[in-house]
C-alpha positions as a Markdown table, in Angstrom:
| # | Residue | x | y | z |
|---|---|---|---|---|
| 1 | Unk | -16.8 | 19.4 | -0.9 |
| 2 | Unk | -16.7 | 16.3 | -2.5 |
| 3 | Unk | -18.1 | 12.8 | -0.1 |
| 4 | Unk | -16.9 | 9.1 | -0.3 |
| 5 | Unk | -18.8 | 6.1 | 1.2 |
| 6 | Unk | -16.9 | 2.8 | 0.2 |
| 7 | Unk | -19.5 | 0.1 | 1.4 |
| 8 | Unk | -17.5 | -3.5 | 2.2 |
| 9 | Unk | -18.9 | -6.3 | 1.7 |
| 10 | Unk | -17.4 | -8.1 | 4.4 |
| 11 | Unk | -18.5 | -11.6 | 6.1 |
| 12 | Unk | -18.6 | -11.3 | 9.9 |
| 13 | Unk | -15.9 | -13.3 | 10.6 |
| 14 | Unk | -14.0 | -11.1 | 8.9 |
| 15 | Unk | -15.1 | -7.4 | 10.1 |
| 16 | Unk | -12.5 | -7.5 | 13.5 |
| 17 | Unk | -9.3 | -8.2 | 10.9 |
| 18 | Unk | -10.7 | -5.4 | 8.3 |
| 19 | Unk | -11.4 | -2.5 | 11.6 |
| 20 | Unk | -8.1 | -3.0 | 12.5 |
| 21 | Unk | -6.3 | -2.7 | 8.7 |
| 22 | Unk | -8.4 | 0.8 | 8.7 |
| 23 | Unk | -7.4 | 1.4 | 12.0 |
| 24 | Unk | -4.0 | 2.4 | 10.6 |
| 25 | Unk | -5.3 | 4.0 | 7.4 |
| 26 | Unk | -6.8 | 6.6 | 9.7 |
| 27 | Unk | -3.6 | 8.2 | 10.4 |
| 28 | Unk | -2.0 | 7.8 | 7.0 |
| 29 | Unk | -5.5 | 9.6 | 6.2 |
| 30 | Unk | -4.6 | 12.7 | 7.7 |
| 31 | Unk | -1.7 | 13.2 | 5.7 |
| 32 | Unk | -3.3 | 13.0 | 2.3 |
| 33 | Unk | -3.5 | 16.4 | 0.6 |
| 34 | Unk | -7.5 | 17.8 | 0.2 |
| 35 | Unk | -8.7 | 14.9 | 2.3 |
| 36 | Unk | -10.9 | 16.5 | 5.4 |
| 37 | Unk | -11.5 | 13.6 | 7.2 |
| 38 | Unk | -11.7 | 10.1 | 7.2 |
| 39 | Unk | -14.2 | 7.4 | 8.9 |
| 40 | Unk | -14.3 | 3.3 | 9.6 |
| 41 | Unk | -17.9 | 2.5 | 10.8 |
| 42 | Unk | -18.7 | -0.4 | 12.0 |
| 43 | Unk | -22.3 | -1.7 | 12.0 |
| 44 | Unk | -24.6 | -2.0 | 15.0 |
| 45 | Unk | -26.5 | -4.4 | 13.3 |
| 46 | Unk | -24.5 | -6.9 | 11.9 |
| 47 | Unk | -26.1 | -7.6 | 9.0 |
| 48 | Unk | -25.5 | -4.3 | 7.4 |
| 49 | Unk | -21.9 | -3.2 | 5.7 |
| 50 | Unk | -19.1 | -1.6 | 7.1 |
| 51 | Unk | -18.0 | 2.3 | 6.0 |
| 52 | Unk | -15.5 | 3.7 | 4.7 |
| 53 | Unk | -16.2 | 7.1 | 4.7 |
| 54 | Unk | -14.3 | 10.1 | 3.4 |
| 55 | Unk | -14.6 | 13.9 | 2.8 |
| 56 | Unk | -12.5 | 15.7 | 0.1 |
| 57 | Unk | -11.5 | 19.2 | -0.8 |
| 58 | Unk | -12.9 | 18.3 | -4.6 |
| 59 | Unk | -13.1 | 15.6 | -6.5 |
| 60 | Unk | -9.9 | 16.3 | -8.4 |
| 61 | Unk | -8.2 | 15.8 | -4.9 |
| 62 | Unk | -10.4 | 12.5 | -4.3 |
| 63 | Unk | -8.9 | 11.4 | -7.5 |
| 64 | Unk | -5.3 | 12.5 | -7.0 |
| 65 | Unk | -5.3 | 9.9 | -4.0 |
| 66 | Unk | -7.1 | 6.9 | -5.8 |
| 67 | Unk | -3.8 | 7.4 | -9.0 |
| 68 | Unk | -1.7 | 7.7 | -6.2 |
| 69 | Unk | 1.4 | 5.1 | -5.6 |
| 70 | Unk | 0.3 | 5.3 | -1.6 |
| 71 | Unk | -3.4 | 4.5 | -2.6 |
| 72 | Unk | -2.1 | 1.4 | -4.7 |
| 73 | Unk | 0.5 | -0.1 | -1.9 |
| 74 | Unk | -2.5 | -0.1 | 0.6 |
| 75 | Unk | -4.3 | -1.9 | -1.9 |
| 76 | Unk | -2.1 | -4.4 | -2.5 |
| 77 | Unk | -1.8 | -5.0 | 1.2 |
| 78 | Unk | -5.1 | -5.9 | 1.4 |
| 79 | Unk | -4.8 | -8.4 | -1.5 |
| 80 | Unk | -2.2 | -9.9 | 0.8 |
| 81 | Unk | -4.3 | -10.1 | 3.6 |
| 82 | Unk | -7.3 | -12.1 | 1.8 |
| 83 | Unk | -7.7 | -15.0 | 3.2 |
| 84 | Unk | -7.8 | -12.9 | 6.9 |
| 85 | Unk | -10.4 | -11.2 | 5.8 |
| 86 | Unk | -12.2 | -12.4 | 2.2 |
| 87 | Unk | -14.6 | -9.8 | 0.6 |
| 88 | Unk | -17.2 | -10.3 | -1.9 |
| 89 | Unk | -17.0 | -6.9 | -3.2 |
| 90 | Unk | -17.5 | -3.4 | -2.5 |
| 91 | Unk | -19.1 | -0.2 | -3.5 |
| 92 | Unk | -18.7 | 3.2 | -4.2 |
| 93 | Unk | -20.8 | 5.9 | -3.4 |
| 94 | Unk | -19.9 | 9.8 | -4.1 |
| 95 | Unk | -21.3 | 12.7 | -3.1 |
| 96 | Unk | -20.9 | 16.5 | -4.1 |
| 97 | Unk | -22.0 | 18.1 | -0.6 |
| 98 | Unk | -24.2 | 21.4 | -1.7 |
| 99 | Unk | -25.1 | 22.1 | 1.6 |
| 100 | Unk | -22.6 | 22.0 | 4.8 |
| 101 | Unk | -22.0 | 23.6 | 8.0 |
């Protein structure tokens, strides 16, 4: 199994427009081939990043979505939507899960 967290580096005022652009991902998510299961977290403390996180069937499937044409349109939708909800980055973290139950 093969783990994505996507930190976003998201100002506050920003975080309500960006949890409801994922909230629609989530169910596009589902239909992604080798993705088992997709995540938005939000923050308790609000000085600490919002999560994307993802699992994958392998890495080559994690990959597969990121080339995709899908993964690009969502991406340019959020370029689009910018000035609802500037970032100052992101950042990837992956994961090969050697243990899971």
């Amino acid at each position: 199994m093969f783990v994505v967290f996507n930190e976003l580096h998201v100002p506050k005022e920003g975080r309500a427009n960006v949890a409801s652009r994922f909230s629609e991902s989530a169910a596009k998510m589902r239909e992604v081939p080798g993705c088992l299961d997709f995540m938005f977290l939000n923050p308790e403390d609000e000085n600490e990043y919002q999560i994307v996180f993802t699992k994958w069937e392998s890495k080559e499937a994690y990959e597969a979505w990121v080339n995709s044409d899908a993964f690009k349109a969502a991406h340019r939708e959020r370029r689009a939507n910018l000035d609802k909800s500037p970032t100052s980055g992101n950042k990837i973290y992956t994961y090969v899960a050697e243990h899971h139950i």
